[in-house]
C-alpha positions in Angstrom: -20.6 38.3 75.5 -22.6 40.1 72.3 -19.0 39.6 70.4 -18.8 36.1 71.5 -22.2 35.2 70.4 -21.7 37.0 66.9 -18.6 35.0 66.6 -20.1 31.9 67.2 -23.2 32.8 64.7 -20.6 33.9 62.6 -18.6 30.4 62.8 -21.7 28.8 62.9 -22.4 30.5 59.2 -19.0 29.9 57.9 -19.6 25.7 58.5 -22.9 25.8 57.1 -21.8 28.1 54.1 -18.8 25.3 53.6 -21.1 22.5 54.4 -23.6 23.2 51.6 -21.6 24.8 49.2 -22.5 23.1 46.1 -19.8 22.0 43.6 -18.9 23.9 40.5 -21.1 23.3 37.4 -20.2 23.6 33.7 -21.7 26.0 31.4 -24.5 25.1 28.8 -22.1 25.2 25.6 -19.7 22.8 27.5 -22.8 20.3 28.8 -23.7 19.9 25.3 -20.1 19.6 23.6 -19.3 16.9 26.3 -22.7 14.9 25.4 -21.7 11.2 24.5 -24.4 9.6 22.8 -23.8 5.9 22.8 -24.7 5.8 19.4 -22.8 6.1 16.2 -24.2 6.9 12.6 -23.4 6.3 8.8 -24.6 8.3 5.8 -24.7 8.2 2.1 -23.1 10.4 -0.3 -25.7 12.9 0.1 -26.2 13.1 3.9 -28.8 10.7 4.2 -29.3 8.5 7.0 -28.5 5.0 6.7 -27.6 2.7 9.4 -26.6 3.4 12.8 -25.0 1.2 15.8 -24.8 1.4 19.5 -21.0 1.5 20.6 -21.3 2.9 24.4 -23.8 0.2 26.2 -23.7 1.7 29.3 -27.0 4.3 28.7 -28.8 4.4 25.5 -28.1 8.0 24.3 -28.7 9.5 20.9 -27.6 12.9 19.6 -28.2 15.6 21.8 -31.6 17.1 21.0 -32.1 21.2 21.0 -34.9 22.4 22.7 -37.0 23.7 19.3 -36.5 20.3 18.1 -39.0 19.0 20.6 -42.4 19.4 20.5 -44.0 22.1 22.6 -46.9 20.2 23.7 -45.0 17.6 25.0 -42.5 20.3 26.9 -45.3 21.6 28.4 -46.7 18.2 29.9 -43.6 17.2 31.0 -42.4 20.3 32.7 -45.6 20.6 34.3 -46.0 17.4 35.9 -42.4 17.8 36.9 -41.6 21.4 38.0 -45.1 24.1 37.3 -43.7 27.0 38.5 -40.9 26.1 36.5 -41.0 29.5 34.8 -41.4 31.6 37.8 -38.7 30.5 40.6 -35.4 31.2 40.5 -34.3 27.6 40.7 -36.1 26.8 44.4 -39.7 26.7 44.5 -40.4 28.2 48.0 -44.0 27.2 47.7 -43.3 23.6 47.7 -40.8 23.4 49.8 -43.3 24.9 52.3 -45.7 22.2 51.4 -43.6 19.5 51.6 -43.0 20.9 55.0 -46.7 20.6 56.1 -47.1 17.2 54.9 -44.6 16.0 56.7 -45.9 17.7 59.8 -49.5 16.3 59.2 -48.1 13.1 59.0 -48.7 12.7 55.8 -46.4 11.7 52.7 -44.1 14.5 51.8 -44.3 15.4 48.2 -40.8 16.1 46.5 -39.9 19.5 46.0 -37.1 19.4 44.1 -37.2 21.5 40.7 -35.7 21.0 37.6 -32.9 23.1 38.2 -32.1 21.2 40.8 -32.3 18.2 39.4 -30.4 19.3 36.6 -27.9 20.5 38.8 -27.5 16.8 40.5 -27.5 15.2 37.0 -24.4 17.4 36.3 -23.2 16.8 39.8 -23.8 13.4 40.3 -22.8 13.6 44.2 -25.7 16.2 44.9 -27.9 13.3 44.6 -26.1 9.8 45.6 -27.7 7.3 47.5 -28.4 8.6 51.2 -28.6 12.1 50.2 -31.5 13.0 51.6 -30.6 14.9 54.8 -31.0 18.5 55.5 -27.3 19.6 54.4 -27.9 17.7 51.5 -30.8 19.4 50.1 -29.5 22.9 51.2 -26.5 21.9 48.9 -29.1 20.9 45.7 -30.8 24.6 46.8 -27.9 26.4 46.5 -26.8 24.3 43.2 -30.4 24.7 41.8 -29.9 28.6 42.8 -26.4 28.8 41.1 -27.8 27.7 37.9 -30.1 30.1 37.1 -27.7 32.3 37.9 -25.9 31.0 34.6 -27.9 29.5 32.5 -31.4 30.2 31.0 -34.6 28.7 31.6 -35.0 27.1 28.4 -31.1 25.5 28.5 -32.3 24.2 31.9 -35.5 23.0 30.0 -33.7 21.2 27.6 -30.8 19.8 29.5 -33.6 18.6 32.0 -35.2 16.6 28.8 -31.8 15.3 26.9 -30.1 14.1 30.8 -33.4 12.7 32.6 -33.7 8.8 32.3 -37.2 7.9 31.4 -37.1 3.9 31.1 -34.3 1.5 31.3 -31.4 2.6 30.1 -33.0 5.1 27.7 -31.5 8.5 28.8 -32.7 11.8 27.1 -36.2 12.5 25.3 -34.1 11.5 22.1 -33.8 8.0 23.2 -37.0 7.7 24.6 -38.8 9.0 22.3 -38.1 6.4 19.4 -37.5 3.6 21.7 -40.6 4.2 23.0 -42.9 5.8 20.5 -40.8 5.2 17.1 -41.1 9.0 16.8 -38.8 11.9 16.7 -39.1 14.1 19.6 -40.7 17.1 17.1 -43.8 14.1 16.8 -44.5 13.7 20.4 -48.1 14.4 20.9 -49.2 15.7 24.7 -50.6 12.5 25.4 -46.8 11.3 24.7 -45.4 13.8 27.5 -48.1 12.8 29.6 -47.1 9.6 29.7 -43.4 10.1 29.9 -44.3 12.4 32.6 -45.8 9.6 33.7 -42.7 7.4 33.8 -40.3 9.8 35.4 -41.1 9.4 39.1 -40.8 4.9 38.6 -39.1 4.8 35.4 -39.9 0.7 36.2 -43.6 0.9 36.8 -45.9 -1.3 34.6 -48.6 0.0 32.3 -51.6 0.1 34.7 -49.5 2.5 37.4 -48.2 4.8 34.0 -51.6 5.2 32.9 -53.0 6.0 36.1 -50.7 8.6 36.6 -50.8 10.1 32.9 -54.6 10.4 34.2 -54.0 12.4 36.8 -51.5 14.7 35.1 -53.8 15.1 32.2 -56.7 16.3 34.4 -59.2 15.0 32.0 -62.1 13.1 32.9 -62.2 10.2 30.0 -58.9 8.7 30.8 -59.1 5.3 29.3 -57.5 5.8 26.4 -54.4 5.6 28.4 -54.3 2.6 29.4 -54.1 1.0 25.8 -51.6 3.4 25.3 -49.3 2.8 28.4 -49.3 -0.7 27.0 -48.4 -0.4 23.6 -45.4 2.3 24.4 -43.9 -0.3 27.1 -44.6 -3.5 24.6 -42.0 -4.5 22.4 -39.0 -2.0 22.1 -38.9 0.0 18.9 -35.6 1.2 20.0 -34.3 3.5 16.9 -37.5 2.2 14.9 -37.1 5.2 12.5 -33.3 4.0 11.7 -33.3 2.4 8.0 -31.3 -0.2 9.1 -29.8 -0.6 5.6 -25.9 -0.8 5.9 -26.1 -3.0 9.2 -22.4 -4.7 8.4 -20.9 -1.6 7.1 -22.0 -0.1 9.8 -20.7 -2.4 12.4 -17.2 -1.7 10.6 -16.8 2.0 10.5 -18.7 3.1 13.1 -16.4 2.1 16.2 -16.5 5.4 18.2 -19.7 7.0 20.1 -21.3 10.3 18.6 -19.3 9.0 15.6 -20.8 10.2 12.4 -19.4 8.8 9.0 -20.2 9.8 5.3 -19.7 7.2 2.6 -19.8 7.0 -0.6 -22.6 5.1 -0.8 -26.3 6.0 -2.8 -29.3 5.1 -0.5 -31.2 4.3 -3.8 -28.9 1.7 -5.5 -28.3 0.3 -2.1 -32.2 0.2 -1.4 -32.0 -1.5 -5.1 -29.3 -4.2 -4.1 -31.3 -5.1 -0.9 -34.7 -5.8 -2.9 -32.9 -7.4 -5.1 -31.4 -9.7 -2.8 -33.7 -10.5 -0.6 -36.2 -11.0 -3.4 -34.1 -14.1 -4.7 -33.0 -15.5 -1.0 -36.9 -15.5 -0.4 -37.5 -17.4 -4.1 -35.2 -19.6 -3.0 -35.9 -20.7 0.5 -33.8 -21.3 3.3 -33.3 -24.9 2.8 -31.5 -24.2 -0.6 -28.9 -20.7 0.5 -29.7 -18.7 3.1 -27.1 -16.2 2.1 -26.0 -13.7 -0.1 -24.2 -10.0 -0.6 -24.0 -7.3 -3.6 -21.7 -4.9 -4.2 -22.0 -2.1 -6.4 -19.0 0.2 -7.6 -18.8 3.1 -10.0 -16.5 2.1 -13.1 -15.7 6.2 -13.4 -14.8 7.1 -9.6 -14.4 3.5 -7.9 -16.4 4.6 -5.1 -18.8 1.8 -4.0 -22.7 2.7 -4.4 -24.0 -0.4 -2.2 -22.5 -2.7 0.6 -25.1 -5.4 1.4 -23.2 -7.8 3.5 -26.5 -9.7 4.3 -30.3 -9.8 4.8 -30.5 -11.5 7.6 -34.0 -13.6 6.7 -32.9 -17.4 6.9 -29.8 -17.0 7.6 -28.0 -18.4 10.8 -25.1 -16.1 10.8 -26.8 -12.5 9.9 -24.4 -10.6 11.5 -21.1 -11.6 9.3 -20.3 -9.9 6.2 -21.1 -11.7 3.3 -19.2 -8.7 1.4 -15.9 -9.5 2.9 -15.9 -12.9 3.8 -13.5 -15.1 2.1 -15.7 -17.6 -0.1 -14.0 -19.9 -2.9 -14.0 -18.1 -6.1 -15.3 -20.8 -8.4 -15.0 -19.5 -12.2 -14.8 -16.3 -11.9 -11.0 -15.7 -11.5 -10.8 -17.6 -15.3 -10.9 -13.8 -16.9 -7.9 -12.9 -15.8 -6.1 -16.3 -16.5 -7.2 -15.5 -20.4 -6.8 -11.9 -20.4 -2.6 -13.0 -19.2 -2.9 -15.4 -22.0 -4.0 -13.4 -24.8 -1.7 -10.0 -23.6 1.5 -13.2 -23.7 0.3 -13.8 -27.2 -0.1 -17.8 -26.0 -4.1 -17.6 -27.2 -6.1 -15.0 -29.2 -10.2 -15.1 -29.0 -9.7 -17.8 -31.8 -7.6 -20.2 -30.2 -8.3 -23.3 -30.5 -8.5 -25.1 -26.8 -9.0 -28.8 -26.4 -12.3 -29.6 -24.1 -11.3 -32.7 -23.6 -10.4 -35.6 -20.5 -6.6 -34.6 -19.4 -5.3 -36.0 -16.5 -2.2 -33.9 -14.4 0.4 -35.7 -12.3 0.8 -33.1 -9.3 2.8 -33.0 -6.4 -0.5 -34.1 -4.2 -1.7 -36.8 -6.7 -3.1 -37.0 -10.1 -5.5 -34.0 -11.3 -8.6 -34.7 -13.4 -10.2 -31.6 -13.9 -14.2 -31.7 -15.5 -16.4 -28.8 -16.3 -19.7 -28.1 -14.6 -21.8 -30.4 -16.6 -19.1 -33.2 -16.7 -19.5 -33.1 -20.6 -16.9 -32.3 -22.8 -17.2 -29.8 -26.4 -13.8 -31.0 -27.9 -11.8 -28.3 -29.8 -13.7 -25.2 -28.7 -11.8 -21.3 -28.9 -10.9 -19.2 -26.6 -13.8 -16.9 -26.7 -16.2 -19.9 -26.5 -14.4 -21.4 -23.7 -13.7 -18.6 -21.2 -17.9 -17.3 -21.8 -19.2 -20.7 -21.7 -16.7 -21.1 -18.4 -15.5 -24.3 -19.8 -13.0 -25.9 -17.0 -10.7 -28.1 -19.1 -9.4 -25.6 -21.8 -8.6 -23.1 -18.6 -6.7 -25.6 -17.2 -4.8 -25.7 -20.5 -4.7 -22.3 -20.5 -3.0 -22.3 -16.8 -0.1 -24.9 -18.0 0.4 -22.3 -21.0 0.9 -19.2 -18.3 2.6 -21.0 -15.9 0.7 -21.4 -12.4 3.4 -19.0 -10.4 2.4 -16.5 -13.0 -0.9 -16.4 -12.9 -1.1 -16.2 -9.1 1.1 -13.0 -9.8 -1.0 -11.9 -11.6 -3.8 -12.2 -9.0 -2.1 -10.7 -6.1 -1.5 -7.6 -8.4 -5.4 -7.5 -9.5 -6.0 -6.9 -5.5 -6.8 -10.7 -4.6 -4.7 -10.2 -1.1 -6.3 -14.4 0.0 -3.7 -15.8 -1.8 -1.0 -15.8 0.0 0.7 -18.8 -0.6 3.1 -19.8 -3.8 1.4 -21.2 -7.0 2.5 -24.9 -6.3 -0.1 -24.5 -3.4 -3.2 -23.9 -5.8 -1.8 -26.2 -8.7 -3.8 -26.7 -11.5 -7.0 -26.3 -9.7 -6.2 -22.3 -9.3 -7.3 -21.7 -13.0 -11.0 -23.3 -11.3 -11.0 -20.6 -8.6 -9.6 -22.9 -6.0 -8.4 -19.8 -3.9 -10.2 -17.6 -1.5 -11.4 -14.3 -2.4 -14.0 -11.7 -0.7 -17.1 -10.2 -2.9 -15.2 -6.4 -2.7 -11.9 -7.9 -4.0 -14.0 -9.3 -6.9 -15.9 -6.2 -7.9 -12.5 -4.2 -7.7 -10.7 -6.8 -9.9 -13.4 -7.0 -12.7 -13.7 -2.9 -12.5 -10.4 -2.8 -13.6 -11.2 -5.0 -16.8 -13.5 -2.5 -17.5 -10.9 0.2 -17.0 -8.2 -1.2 -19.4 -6.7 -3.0 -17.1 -5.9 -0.5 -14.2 -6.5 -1.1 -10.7 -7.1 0.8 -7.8 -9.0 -0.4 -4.6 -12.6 0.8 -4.4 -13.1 3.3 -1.8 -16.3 3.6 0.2 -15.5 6.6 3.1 -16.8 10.0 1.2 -13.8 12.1 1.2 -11.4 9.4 1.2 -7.7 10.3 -1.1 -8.6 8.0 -4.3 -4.8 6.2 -5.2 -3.2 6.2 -8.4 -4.1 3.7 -10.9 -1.9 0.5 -11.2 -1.6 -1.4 -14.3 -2.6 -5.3 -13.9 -3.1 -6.1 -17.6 -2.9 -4.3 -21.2 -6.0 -2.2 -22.1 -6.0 -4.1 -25.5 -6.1 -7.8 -23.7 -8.7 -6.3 -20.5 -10.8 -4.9 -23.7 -10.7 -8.6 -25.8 -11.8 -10.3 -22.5 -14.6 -7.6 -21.8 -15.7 -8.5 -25.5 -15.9 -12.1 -24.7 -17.6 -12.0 -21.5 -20.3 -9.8 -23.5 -20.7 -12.5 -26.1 -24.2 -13.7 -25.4 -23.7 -16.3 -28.6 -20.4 -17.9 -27.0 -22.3 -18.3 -23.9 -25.2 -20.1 -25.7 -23.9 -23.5 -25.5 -23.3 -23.3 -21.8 -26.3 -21.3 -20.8 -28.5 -20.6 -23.1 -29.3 -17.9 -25.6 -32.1 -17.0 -22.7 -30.6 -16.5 -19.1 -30.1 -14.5 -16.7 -27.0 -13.5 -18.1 -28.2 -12.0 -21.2 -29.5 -8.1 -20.8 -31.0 -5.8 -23.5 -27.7 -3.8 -23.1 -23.7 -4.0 -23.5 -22.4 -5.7 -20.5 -20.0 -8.2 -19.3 -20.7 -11.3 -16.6 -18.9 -13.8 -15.3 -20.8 -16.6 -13.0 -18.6 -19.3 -10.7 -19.9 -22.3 -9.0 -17.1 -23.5 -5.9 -16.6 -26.4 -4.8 -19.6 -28.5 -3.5 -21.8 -25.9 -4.4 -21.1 -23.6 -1.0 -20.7 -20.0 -3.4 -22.2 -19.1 -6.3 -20.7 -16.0 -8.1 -22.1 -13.4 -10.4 -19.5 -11.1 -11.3 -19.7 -8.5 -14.4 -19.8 -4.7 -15.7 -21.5 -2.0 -17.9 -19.7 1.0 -19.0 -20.7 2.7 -15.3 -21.0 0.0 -12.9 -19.2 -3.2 -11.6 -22.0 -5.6 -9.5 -20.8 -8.7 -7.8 -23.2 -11.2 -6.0 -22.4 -13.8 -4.0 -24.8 -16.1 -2.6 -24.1 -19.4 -0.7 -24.5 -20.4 3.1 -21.9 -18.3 5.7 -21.6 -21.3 7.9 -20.4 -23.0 4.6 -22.7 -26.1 4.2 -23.3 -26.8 0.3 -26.2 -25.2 -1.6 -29.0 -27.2 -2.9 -30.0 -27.3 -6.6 -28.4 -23.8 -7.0 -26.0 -23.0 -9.7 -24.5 -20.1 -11.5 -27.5 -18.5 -13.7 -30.1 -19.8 -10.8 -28.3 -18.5 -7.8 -26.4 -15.0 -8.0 -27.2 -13.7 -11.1 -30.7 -13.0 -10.9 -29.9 -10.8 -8.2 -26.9 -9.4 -10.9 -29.7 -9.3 -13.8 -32.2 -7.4 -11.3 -29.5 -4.9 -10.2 -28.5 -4.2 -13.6 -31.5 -3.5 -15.2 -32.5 -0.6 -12.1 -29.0 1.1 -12.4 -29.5 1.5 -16.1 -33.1 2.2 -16.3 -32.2 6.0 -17.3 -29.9 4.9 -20.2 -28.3 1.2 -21.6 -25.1 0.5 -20.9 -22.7 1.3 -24.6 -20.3 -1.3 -25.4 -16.6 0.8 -24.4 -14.7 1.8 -27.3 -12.1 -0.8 -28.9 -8.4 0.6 -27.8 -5.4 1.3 -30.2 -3.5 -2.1 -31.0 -7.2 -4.0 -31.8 -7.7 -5.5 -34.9 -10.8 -6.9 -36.5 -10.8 -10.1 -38.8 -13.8 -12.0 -40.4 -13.0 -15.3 -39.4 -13.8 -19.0 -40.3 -13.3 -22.4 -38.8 -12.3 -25.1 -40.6 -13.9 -28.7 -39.8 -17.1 -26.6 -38.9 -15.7 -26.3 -35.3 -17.7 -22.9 -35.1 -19.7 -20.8 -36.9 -18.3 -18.1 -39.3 -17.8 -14.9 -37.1 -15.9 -11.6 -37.0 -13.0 -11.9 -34.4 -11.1 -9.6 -32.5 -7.1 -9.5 -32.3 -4.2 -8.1 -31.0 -2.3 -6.2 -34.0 -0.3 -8.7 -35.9 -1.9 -11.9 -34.5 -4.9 -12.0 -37.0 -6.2 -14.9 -38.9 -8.4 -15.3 -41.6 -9.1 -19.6 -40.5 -9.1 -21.5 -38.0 -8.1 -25.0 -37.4 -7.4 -27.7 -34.8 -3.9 -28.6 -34.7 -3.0 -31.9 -36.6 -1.8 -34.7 -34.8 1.6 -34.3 -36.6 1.5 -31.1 -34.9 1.1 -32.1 -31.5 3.8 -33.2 -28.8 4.3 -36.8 -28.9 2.9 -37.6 -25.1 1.8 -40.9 -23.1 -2.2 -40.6 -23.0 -2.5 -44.4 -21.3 -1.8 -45.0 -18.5 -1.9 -41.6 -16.6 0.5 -40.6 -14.3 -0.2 -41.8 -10.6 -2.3 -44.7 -11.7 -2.5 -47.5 -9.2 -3.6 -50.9 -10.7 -4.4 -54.5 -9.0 -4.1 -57.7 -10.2 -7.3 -59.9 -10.2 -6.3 -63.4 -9.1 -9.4 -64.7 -10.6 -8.3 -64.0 -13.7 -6.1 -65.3 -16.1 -2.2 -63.1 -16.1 -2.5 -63.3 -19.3 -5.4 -61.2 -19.8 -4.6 -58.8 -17.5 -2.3 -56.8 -20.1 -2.2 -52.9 -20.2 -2.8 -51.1 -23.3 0.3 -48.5 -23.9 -1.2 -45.3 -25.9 0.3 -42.3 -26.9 -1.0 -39.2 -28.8 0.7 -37.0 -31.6 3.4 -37.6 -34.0 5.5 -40.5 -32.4 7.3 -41.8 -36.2 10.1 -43.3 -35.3 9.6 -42.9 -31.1 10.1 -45.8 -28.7 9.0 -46.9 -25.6 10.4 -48.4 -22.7 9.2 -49.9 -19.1 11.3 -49.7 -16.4 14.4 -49.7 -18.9 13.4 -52.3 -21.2 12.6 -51.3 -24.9 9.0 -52.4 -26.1 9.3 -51.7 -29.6 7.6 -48.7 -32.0 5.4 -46.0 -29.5 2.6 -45.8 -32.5 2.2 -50.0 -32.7 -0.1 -50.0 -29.3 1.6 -52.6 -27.4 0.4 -54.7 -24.4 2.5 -55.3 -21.5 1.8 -57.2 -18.4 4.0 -55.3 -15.5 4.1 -57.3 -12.6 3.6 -55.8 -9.1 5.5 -53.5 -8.1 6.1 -49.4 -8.8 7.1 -48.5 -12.9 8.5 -45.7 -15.4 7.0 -45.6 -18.9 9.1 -43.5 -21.2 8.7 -42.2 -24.5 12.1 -42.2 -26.5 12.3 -39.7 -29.5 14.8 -41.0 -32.7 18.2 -40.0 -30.5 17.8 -41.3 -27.6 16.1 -38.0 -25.9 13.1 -38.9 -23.3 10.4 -36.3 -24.2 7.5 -38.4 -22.0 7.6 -40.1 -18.8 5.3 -41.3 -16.1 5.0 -43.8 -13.1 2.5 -45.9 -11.7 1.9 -48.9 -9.7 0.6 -52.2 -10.0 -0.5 -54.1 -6.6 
């Protein structure tokens, strides 16, 4: 009978022994190298914090936070409201198990007397405390887990594992979280009246400020307590989740950081990018919202072509704050006109002295006739080179284009990192020497850093470590160095902007602005010796600008930038490359002032002249190609003739309509073409057609 009954005991250990056997629990060192926090973060060059973003949105978690990193004041308040013989049990508290027993006898409400290794032990057990555990083989199993603990770990890992795993409000999990979501403090700040009120928080991490406050009153023990109820109110007001993050990278940041726990050094410098924010948001706010809401700067080093700033945005006005301004494709206006000049000149089609015509031309295309104008809708007549590309004249680039050939020049731009055009050159036409394409802001500062390289191009890099790739030539260093020169030339800008704006620093530098079509982007694009900045600013949603342009919009922000980055020493003028000649210059006719001019070795000129008619192809000027022209029928045919003029030296040429000869090309003749489509040609002693056009008369 004895043996039967120690049997049965014996069984009747065994099942309880199984029963409540608690599961197996990780060490310390593994707990905190298998933390998650559902954050990620992104640096500068030298470590410093600059923008972080929330990738795991099922708990708010930040970095796990070491026990010494906390402050002892608010350990203490915490651990006592939560678990005050904390230091003395050896993961049960016998006492208030014992007391929770009594109350429950006396009828009253049992207190909990679960302790933090238990609880702990259930956050790295989840099952030890799922719904409906609350039975008696239940809490022996969080005993015997809360026991097995402290068999392994040390009070103050349990201490601090209690403080980074407890959820104190919403999804806020660890001291870390709560601590700047609800404080905008570290957790080394927390005061005790802080831990008192967490403390507070953990038994109804939903309870409203009057219940918080009462409770931090009781936990405190003191007996002026109304100080907490102002501040129960203020830490569950308004979230200051991550309040000390300084939120200056916010697009960047979105695109690198794409893991949790990720943490990402870039190249970037917290003080030029603090620089290009001002800057920024300085002019945005100047300008209102009801003129551009929008605008990004990019900063790259000429030397290392590592990027110093990314501002994608400021938010502000805008109604699309979270896309990157800094690589969103945006017409590029004027600014791609630099490298159309610099193909030119390293061709030997133009030097700096070239003479271009500013004047109306009119291009039959493939979609219709093309009637360029330039930004004012004025035109200079013969201008050069130099004065034309800095004064961002739009007629003598698209002469410049015809010279290059289109398909050349959007070469050209594919191999200067412009990866938006993807289409042929008869695609862009004409217009592509206007900036007709699309283009991002890094694409642009990466582009005019290789002008400022002699004409080698890498891509700009902006992850710190990140294998820089060789050099690739776009240009010659001796035509990137002439164009440089001209986009430096405050006095061939003059007559375009001013002697005075924005564009015009107390340093060497070269700037390009571009206006697109419509007025949606505005450009300011240019380089020292050390730094390349591009600005764009415009509206993301793409509705025009109002009463913005080039030197009002984006290059104050350029100007400002500028100036801060060389405050320590001007930017030098680069030295002029082998194969660079210099020649004092003169115009004849007075087209421009006296000057000395730069050339490629061999091309130099001592003057300057427009070429004589004789000179120029014999061409039809009137009517243009693609015309369409109506009849009145109130009046008279006979007065409804069409003047017939051509341009250069046409001795001895002949015209004919539709086949039928109309006598010398240089005695202007009027003909009346009746409706219907026709072909004007211009017939060169010979017989050879060296002009021809159509158009229609309804």
């Amino acid at each position: 009978m004895a043996i039967a009954a120690i049997l049965s005991l014996a069984a009747i250990h065994v099942a309880i022994d199984w029963a409540t056997l608690p599961p197996p629990l990780p060490s310390h060192r593994a707990t905190v190298a298998g933390w998650k926090p559902s954050e990620a973060w992104l640096y500068d060059r030298e470590g410093r914090l600059l923008d972080s973003s929330r990738v795991d949105f099922q708990a708010r978690r930040l970095g796990w936070t070491p026990l010494d990193k906390i402050a002892p004041a608010a350990v203490e308040a915490i651990s006592q409201a939560e678990d005050r013989r904390f230091r003395d049990h050896d993961g049960i508290d016998w006492w208030a198990i014992a007391g929770s027993i009594r109350d429950r006898i006396e009828g009253k409400r049992a207190r909990g007397a679960s302790t933090l290794s238990m609880q702990v032990a259930a956050y790295l057990s989840p099952d030890l405390a799922a719904p409906g555990s609350r039975g008696l083989v239940d809490k022996l199993r969080q005993m015997r887990a809360g026991a097995a603990l402290e068999r392994g770990w040390s009070k103050d890992h349990i201490l601090e594992a209690y403080l980074n795993l407890a959820g104190f409000r919403g999804e806020a999990q660890g001291i870390g979280a709560a601590a700047l979501g609800l404080f905008g403090k570290t957790p080394d700040a927390l005061t005790r009246d802080d831990g008192l009120l967490l403390a507070a928080l953990l038994p109804d991490p939903a309870a409203g400020p009057p219940t918080v406050a009462r409770r931090a009153c009781a936990l405190s023990r003191d007996s002026d307590c109304a100080r907490f109820q102002g501040a129960a109110a203020s830490m569950l007001g308004p979230a200051r989740s991550l309040a000390l993050d300084p939120g200056l990278a916010m697009h960047l940041a979105n695109r690198m950081l794409t893991e949790p726990g990720l943490r990402v050094e870039t190249t970037l410098d917290l003080r030029i990018q603090q620089i290009a924010i001002r800057a920024l948001r300085r002019q945005l706010v100047g300008l209102g919202g009801t003129r551009a809401r929008d605008g990004a700067v990019i900063v790259a080093d000429n030397e290392t072509g590592e990027i110093r700033a990314w501002v994608g945005g400021i938010g502000g006005a805008s109604t699309a704050p979270s896309v990157d301004g800094a690589s969103s494709y945006r017409q590029a206006g004027s600014t791609l006109k630099p490298f159309l000049y610099a193909q030119a000149i390293e061709k030997g089609y133009l030097t700096p002295a070239s003479i271009l015509d500013d004047s109306p031309v009119q291009l039959d295309t493939a979609s219709g006739l093309y009637v360029p104008q330039n930004y004012d809708r004025a035109f200079k007549g013969p201008v050069s080179a130099r004065s034309a590309l800095a004064g961002s004249l739009n007629v003598p680039a698209v002469r410049t284009l015809i010279l290059t050939g289109v398909e050349a020049f959007r070469d050209r731009l594919w191999d200067t990192g412009y990866r938006g055009l993807t289409e042929s050159g008869d695609y862009y036409g004409y217009s592509l020497a206007l900036g007709s394409a699309e283009v991002t802001l890094v694409e642009q500062v990466a582009a005019y850093r290789s002008l400022a390289r002699g004409g080698r191009w890498v891509p700009l890099r902006v992850r710190k470590g990140e294998e820089a790739v060789a050099p690739r030539g776009t240009t010659t260093p001796q035509a990137a160095w002439l164009v440089a020169d001209m986009l430096a030339d405050p006095n061939a800008r003059a007559s375009t902007f001013g002697m005075d704006s924005a564009l015009r620093l107390p340093f060497w530098a070269a700037v390009k602005t571009g206006t697109s079509k419509a007025m949606r982007d505005n450009w300011c694009i240019g380089f020292s010796d050390r730094y390349t900045v591009g600005v764009w600013v415009g509206n993301l949603e793409g509705d025009p600008m109002r009463a913005v342009s080039g030197t009002s919009g984006a290059a104050p922000v350029w100007r400002d930038v500028m100036m801060a980055l060389h405050a320590d020493r001007a930017g030098r003028a680069p030295p002029r490359p082998e194969g660079i000649e210099a020649r004092t210059i003169r115009f004849a006719g007075n087209i421009e002032q006296p000057r000395r001019e730069y050339f490629l070795k061999g091309t130099a000129m001592a003057e300057v002249a427009a070429a004589p008619a004789v000179a120029r192809r014999p061409r039809i000027v009137s009517p243009v190609a693609g015309s369409v022209y109506a009849l009145d029928p109130d009046i008279p045919i006979d007065r409804q003739r069409m003047a017939i003029t051509v341009s250069g030296e046409v001795v001895g040429h002949r015209l004919q309509l539709d086949g039928r000869d109309l006598g010398a090309a240089d005695a202007r003749p009027m003909v009346l073409a009746g409706p219907g489509r026709h072909r004007l040609r211009l017939i060169a002693p010979g017989g050879r057609v060296v002009d021809q056009l159509l158009f229609t008369v309804r």
